[in-house]
C-alpha positions in Angstrom: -2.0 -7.6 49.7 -2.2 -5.6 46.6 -1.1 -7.3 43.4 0.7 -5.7 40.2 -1.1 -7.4 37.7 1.8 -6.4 34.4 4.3 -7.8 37.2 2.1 -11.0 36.9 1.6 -11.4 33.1 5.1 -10.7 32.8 5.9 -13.6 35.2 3.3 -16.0 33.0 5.0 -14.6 29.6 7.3 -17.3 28.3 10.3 -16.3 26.9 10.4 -15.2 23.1 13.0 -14.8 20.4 15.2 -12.4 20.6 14.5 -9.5 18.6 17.2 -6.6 16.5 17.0 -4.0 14.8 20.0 -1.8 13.1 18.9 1.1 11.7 21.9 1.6 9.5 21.4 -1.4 7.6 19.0 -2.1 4.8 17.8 1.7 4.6 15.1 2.1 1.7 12.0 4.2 1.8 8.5 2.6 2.4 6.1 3.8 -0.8 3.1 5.6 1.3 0.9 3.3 -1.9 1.3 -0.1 0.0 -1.7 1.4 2.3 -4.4 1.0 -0.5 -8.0 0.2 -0.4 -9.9 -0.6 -3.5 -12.9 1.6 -1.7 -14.2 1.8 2.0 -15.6 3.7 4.2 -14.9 7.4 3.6 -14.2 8.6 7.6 -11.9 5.4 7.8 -10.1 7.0 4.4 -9.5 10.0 5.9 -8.8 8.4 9.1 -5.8 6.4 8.1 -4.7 9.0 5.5 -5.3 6.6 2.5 -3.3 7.3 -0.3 -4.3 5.6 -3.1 -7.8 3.7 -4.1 -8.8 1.3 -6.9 -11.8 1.9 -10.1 -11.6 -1.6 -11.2 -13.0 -5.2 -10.8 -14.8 -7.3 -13.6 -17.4 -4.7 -14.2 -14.7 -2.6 -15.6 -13.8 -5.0 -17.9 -16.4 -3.7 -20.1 -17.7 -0.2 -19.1 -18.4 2.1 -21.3 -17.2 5.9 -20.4 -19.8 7.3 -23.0 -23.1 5.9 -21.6 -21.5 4.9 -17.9 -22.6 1.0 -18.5 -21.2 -2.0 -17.5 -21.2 -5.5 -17.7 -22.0 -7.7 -14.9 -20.1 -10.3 -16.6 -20.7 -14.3 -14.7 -21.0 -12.8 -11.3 -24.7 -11.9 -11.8 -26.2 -13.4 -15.1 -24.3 -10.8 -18.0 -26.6 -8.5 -17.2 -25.5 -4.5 -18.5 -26.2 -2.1 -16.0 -25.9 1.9 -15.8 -23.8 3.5 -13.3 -25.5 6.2 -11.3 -23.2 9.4 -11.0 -21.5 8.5 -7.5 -20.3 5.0 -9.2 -19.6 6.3 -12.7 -15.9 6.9 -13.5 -15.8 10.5 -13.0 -17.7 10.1 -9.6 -15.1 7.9 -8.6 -12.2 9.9 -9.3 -13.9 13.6 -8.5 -14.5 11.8 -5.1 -11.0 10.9 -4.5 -9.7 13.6 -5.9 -11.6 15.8 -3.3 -10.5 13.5 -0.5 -6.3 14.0 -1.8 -6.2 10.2 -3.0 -5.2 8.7 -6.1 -7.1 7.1 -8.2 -6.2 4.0 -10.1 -8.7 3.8 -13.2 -8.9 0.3 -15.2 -9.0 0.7 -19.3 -10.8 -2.1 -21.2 -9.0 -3.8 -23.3 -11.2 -6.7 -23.6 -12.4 -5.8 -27.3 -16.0 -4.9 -26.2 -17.7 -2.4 -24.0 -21.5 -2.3 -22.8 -24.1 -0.8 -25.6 -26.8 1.9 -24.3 -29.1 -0.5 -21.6 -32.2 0.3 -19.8 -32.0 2.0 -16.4 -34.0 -0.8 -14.4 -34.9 -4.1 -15.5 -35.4 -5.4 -18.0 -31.6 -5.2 -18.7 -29.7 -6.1 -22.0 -27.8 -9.2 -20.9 -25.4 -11.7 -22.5 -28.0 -14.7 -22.2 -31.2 -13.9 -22.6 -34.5 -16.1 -22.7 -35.9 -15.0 -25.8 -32.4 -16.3 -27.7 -31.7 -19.2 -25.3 -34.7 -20.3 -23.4 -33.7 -23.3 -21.9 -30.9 -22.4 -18.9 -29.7 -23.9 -15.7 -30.2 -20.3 -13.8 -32.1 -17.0 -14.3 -32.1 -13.8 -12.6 -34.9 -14.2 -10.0 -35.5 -10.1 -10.5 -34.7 -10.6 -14.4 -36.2 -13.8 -15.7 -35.2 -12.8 -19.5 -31.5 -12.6 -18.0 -29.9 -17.0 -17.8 -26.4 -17.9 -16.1 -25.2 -19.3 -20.0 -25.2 -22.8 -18.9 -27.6 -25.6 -20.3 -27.1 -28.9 -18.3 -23.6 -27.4 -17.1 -22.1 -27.2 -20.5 -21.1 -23.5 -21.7 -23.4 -21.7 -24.4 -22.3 -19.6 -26.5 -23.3 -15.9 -26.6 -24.0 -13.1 -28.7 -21.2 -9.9 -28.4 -23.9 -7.4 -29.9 -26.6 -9.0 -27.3 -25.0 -6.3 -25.1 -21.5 -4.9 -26.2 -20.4 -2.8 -29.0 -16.5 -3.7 -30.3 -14.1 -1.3 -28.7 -9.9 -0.8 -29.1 -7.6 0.7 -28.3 -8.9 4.2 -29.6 -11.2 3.8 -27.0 -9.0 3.7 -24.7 -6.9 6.9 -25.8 -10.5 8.7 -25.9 -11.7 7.3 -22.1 -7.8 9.3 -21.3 -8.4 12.2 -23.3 -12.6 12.6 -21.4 -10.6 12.0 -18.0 -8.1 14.4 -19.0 -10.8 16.8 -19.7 -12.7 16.5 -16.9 -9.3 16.9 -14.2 -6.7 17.5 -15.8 -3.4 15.5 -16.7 -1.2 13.0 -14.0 0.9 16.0 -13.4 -1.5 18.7 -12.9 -3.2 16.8 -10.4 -5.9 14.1 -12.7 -5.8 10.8 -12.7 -2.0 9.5 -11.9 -2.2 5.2 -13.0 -4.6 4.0 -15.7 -4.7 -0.4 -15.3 -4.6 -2.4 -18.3 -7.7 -4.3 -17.7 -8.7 -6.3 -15.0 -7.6 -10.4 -14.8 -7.5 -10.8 -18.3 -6.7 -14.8 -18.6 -10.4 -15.3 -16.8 -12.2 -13.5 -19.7 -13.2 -16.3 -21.3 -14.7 -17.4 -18.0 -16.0 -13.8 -16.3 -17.0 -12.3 -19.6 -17.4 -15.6 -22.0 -20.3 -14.3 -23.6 -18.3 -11.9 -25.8 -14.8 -13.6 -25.2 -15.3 -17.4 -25.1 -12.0 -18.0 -26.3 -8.7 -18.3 -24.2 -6.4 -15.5 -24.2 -2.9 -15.9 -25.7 0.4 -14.4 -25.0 0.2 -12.6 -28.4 -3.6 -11.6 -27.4 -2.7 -10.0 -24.2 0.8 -8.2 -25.6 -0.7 -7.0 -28.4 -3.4 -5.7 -27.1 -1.5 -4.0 -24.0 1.2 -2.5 -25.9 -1.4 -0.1 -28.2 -3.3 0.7 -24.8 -0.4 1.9 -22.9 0.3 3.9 -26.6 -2.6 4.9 -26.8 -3.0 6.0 -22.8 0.7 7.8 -23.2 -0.5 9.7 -26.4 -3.9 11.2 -24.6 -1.5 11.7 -21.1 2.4 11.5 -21.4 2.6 11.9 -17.8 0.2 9.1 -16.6 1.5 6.0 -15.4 0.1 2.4 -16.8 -0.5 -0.7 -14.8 -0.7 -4.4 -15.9 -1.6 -6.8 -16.3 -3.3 -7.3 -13.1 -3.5 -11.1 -13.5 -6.2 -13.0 -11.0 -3.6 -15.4 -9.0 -0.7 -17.9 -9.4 -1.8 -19.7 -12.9 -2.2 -15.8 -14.9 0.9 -15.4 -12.7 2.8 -17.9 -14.9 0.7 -19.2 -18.2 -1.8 -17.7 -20.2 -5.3 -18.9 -20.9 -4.3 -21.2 -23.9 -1.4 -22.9 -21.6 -3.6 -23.2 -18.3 -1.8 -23.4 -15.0 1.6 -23.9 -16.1 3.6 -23.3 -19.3 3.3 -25.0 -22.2 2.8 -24.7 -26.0 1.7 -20.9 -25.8 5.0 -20.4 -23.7 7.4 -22.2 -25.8 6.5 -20.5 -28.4 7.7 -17.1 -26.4 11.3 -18.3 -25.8 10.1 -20.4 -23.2 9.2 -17.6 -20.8 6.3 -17.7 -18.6 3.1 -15.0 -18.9 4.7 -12.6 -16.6 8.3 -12.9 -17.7 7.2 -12.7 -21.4 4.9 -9.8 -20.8 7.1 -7.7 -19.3 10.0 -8.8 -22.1 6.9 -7.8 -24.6 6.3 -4.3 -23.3 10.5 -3.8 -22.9 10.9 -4.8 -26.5 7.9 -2.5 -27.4 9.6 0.6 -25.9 12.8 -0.2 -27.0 11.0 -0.1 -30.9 9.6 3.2 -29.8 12.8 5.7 -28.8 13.3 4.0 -25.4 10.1 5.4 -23.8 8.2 3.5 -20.7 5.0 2.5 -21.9 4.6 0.0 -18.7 5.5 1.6 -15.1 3.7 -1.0 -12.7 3.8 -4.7 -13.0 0.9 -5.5 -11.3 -0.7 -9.0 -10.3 -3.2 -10.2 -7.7 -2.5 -12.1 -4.9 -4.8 -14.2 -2.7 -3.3 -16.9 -0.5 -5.5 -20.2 -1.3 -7.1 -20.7 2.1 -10.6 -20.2 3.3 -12.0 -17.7 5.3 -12.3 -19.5 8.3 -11.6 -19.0 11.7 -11.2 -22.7 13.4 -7.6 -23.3 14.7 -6.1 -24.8 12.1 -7.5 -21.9 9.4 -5.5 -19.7 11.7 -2.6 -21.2 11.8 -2.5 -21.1 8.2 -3.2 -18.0 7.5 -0.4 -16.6 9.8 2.4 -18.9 8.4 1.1 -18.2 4.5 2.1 -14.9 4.8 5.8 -16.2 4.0 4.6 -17.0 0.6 5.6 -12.8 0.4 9.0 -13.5 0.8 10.1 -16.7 2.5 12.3 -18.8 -0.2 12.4 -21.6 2.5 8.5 -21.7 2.3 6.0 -24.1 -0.2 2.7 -22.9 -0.3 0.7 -25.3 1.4 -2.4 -24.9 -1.1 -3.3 -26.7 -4.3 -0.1 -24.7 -6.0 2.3 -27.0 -3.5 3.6 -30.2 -3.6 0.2 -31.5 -3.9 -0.9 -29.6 -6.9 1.0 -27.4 -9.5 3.8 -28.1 -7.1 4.6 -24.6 -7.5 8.7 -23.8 -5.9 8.5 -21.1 -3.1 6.8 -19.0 -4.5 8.5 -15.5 -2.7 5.9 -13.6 -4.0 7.0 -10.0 -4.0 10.8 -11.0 -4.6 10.0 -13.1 -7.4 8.2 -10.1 -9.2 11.2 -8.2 -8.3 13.3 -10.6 -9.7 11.8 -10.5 -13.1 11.2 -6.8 -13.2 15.0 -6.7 -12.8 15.8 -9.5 -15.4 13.1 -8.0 -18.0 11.7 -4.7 -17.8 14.3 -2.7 -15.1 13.3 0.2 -13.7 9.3 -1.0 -13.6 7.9 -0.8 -10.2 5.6 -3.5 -8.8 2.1 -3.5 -7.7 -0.8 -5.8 -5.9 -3.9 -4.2 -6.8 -5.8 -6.7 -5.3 -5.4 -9.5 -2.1 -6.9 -10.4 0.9 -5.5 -12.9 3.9 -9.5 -13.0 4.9 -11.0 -13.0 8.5 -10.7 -9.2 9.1 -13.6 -9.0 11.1 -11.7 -11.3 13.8 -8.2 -10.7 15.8 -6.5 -13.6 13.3 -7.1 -11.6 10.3 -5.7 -8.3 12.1 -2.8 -10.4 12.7 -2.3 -11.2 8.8 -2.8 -7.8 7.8 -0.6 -6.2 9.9 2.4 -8.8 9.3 1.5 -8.4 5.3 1.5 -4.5 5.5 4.9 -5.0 7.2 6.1 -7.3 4.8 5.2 -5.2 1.5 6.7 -2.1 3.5 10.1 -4.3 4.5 10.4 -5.7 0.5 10.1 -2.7 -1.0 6.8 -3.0 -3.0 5.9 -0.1 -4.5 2.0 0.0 -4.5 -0.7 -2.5 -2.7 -4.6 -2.4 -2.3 -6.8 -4.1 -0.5 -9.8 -5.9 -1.8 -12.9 -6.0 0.6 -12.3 -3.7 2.9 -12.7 -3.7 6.9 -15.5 -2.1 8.5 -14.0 0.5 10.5 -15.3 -1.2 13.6 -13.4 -4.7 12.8 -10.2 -5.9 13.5 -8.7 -5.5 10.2 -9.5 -1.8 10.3 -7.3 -1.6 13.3 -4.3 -3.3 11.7 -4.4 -0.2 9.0 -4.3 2.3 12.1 -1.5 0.8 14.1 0.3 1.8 10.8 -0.8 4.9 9.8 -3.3 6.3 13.0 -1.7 4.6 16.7 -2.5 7.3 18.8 -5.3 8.6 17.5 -3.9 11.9 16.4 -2.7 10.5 13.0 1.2 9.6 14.1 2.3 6.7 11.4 5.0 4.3 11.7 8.1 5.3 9.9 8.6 5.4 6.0 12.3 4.5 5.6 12.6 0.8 6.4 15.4 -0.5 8.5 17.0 -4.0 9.6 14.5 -6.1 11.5 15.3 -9.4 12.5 13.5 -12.0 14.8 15.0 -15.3 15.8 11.9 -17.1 14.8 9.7 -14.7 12.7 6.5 -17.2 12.8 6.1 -16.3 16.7 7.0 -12.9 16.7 7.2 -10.9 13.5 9.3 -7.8 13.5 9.6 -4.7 11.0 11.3 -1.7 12.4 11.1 2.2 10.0 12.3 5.5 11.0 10.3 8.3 10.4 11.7 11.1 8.8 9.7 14.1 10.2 11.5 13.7 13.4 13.7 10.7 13.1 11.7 8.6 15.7 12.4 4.8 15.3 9.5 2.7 15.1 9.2 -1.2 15.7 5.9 -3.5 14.9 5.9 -6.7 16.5 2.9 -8.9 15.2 2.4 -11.9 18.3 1.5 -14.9 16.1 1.4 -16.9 19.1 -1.5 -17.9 21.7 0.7 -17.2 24.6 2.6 -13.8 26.1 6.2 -13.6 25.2 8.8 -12.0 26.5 11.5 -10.7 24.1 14.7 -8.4 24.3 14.7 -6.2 21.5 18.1 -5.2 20.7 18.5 -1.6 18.6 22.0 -0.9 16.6 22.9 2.7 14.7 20.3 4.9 16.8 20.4 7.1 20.2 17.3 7.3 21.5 16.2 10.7 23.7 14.0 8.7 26.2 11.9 5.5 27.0 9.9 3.6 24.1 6.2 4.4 23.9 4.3 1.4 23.7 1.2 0.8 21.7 -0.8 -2.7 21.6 -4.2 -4.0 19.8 -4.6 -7.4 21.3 -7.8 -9.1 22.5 -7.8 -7.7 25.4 -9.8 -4.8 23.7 -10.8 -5.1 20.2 -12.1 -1.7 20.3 -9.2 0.5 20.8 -5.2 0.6 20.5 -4.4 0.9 24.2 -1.3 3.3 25.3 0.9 1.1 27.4 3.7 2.3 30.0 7.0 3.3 28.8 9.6 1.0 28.4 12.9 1.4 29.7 15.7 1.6 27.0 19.1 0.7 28.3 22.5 0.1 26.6 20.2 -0.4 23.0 18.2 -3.0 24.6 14.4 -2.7 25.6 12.6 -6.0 27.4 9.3 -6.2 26.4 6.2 -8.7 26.8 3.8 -9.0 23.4 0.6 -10.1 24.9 -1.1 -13.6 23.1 -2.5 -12.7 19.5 -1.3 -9.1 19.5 0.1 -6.0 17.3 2.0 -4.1 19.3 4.1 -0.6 18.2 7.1 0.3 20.3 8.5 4.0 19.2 11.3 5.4 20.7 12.2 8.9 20.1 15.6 10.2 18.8 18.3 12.1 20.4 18.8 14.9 19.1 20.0 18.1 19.9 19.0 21.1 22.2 19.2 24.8 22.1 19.4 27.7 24.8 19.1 31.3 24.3 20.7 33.5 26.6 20.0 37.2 26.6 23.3 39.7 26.0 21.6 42.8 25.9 17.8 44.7 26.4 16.4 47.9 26.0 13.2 47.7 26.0 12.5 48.6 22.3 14.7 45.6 21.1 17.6 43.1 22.2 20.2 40.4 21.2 20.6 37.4 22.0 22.9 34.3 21.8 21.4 30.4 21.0 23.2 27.9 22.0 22.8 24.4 20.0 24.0 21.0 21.3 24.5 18.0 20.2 22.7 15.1 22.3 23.6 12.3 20.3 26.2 9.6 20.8 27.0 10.3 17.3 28.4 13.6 15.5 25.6 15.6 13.9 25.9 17.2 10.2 23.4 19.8 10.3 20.6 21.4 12.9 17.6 23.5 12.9 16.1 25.4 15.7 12.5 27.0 15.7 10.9 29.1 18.0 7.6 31.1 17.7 7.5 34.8 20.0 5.4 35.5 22.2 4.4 39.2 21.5 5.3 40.9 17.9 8.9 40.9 18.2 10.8 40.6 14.8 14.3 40.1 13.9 16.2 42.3 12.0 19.8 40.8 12.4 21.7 37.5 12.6 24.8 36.1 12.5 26.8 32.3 12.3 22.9 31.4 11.1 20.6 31.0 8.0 17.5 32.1 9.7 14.1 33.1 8.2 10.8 34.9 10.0 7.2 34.2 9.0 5.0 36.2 11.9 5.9 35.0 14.4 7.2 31.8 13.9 11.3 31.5 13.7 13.2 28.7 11.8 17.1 29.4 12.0 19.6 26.3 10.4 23.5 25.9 10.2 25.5 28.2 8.0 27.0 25.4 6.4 30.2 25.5 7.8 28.9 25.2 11.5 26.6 22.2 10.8 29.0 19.7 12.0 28.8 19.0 15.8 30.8 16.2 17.4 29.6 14.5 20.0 28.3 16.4 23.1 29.7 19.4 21.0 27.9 23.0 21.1 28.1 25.9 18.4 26.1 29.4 18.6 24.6 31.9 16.6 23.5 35.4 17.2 20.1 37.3 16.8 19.1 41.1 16.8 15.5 41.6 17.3 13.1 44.6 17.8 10.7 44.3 21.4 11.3 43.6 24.9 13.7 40.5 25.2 11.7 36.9 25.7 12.8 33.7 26.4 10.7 31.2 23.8 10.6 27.4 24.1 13.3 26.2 21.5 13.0 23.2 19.3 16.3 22.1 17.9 16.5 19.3 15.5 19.2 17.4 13.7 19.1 17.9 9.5 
């Protein structure tokens, strides 16, 4: 006896919470930015449609525009290195220029930039042997070049071993080259210039030229004339900052540590972020009102390891909620057992600060990682994360270490932006999503605006089918939901399901074990008919017909034909209605836009060539 083998799983599924969606209700629009990379591989890019990419990282901390060095800094012995033209600055940005993404370029404000250095070893470097010749480590390939440690203990460098003093000037004049090379923000050059990169670990990533701890005052100071100076060169670039490395920049600077202290009370008792963006609001306030900080930007990268085991799982699915969940204490050393850290709400809490210091300043994560993206569990995070920056409203996110375009992660980035293969995207205005218990089965729902599709992720946190009933309020659909699922199952491709039956706002669905799946169910719309009143030969006219489909009035339409031969209209009536070739775009006149439910109106055509009957595309506006 043959054996339907959906019928089965279906059967196996155990029963999931219930799932709704209400596509009236918390409407916002979903910034294309949250689907950053800091780099990558170029096809993926292109693939996915990226939008906006990264020139940053410690080695930016101290590159130098005018030579194109940089500064290893502590992860590889200090050692001053020259950028080859594909990794210089301009490199950078031509290349993503070319590819329509935005760059993000990193200013140093660290006080020093890399001094003119040999191409190939032996490199100017912040430690060298002939200054300090006793060293715990040296560079196997660069024996003059020592990790700055003697028997564990810090030594203390030399700035002008490889840096020359920079400021802010340099800063304005990095703009101004950039500027030169491609233009201003709004004529198409760079569009966000980052205030440095994790400043409060200076004294640790670059302590050879900045031993010392960076204070409040250090890092407002200092950012304040960069952004002036970054405005003056470019008035319409946007500046980012201040990019801080994880939860102790988040709240105290390097003098306080990992929680507020002296250095905060000091500030009116706010902590690093709150002050800063205070500082920068206060700043602009003293200068006419204008923005001088448009992103407030920090890193984020949940404090688990990269493993794969069953309990390193787990975790990483349910640390996600540090986002957004005010129920949730991060289980790391910022919880109860550490810092003990409150929920920390990640993206609402920056909101919540932008809102109480700096209004109007959009928010950024220019760097984080969930880990494991080369494995199904890591898919799983990244997918629930990109719904989560897309459902609160963050305004610009990158990834740091980037999938291969082979590995699961990579696959997390197309069920959002390339499910079928033929570049269709999830939607960009976020909608209601609810799930009765959101650690099984995640749910973010988005309409899409080019043709009002609704679109629903479910992320299966779960090692076990479920079977949900998704409930959809405020939308008619026009026909079944398509179903698309990356699950085990195949970890090479997003797999086309069958249809799912929509009936009454309800659709019954089973998410397979560890699986992101993307239901999309087209809207109703409306329809058009054109019926032929007269022919002869040389021309005709005609009549269109548009109805409405929905279960809702309609406030506007458009219908859009292309002919088949070279036949041209020369008259209409009841109709705005334009001709380019051959293609045909008619709308409402305004007054005829309105269409009640299962309602019709018409317009009229004259056209020169035999009468035709087109295919018609009619869609609400």
């Amino acid at each position: 006896m043959l054996t339907n083998p959906a019928a089965m799983n279906a059967a196996a599924a155990t029963a999931g919470p219930a799932l709704s969606v209400d596509v009236s209700a918390a409407r916002h629009a979903i910034s294309p930015d949250i689907y950053g990379l800091n780099g990558g591989d170029p096809a993926f890019s292109a693939e996915i449609g990226q939008t906006v990419a990264r020139w940053g990282g410690n080695a930016s901390t101290r590159y130098n525009f005018k030579n194109h060095t940089y500064n290893t800094g502590s992860d590889w012995y200090f050692e001053n290195i020259v950028a080859d033209d594909q990794h210089s600055v301009e490199g950078v940005v031509k290349s993503n220029l070319d590819r329509g993404i935005k760059p993000v370029v990193t200013v140093p404000l660290i006080g020093w930039v890399a001094k003119d250095s040999p191409a190939s070893h032996p490199y100017a470097c912040g430690f060298p042997a002939t200054r300090f010749p006793q060293q715990d480590g040296f560079d196997q390939w660069d024996p003059n070049c020592g990790n700055g440690q003697l028997n564990g203990q810090q030594l203390t460098g030399v700035p002008t071993d490889t840096s020359i003093p920079q400021d802010a000037a340099f800063d304005g004049e990095m703009v101004s080259h950039l500027v030169s090379q491609f233009g201003t923000a709004a004529q198409g050059g760079v569009p966000v210039y980052e205030l440095d990169n994790e400043p409060v670990l200076w004294s640790s990533t670059h302590r050879d030229v900045h031993p010392d701890p960076v204070s409040d005052d250090e890092l407002g100071g200092k950012g304040t004339a960069a952004a002036a100076a970054i405005k003056a060169a470019d008035p319409s670039a946007a500046v980012l900052g201040p990019s801080g490395w994880g939860y102790c920049e988040w709240v105290a600077s390097g003098l306080d540590g990992c929680a507020p202290g002296a250095d905060a009370a000091a500030h009116g008792g706010l902590n690093l972020s709150q002050w800063y963006l205070k500082n920068m609001k206060d700043y602009s306030d003293a200068h006419g009102g204008k923005r001088y900080l448009d992103y407030f930007d920090q890193h984020y990268y949940p404090q688990i390891s990269g493993g794969t085991d069953p309990a390193s799982d787990a975790l990483r699915l349910r640390s996600t909620r540090s986002l957004w969940d005010p129920t949730y204490v991060d289980e790391s050393w910022i919880g109860p057992s550490g810092v003990n850290a409150p929920p920390l709400q990640f993206v609402r809490t920056m909101k919540s600060w932008v809102a109480q210091y700096n209004p109007g300043t959009k928010t950024a994560i220019t760097e984080y990682n969930w880990g494991a993206l080369d494995d199904i569990n890591g898919a799983l995070a990244e997918a629930d994360v990109l719904g989560i920056f897309g459902r609160e409203g963050l305004d610009l996110a990158m990834l740091w270490g980037e999938p291969k375009p082979t590995d699961p992660g990579a696959y997390a980035f197309r069920m959002y932006r390339d499910y079928d293969g033929a570049g269709s995207r999830f939607g960009d205005v976020s909608v209601s999503a609810t799930s009765a218990d959101q650690g099984q089965l995640a749910v973010y729902a988005a309409q899409r605006s080019s043709d009002e599709a609704l679109t629903v992720m479910v992320v299966n946190k779960t090692g076990g089918d479920l079977t949900s009933s998704l409930s959809v309020a405020g939308f008619d659909n026009a026909a079944a939901a398509q179903r698309f699922t990356y699950s085990p199952d195949n970890l090479g491709a997003i797999v086309r399901g069958g249809d799912l039956q929509v009936s009454n706002g309800h659709v019954d669905a089973t998410y397979p074990a560890n699986s992101i799946t993307l239901l999309v169910l087209p809207a109703a719309g409306c329809s058009a008919s054109l019926h032929i009143n007269g022919d002869w030969g040389t021309g005709h006219v005609a009549t269109v017909t548009v109805t409405n489909d929905r279960h809702t009035p309609m406030t506007g339409w458009r219908v859009s034909w292309t002919w088949p031969g070279d036949q041209q209209v020369v008259n209409s009536w009841n109709t705005s209605l334009k001709q380019n070739g051959s293609r045909v775009v008619a709308t409402d006149a305004g007054w005829n836009g309105s269409i009640g439910v299962g309602g019709s109106t018409s317009f009229g055509i004259q056209a020169t060539g035999a009468a035709a009957s087109p295919a018609l595309t009619c869609t609400p506006t």
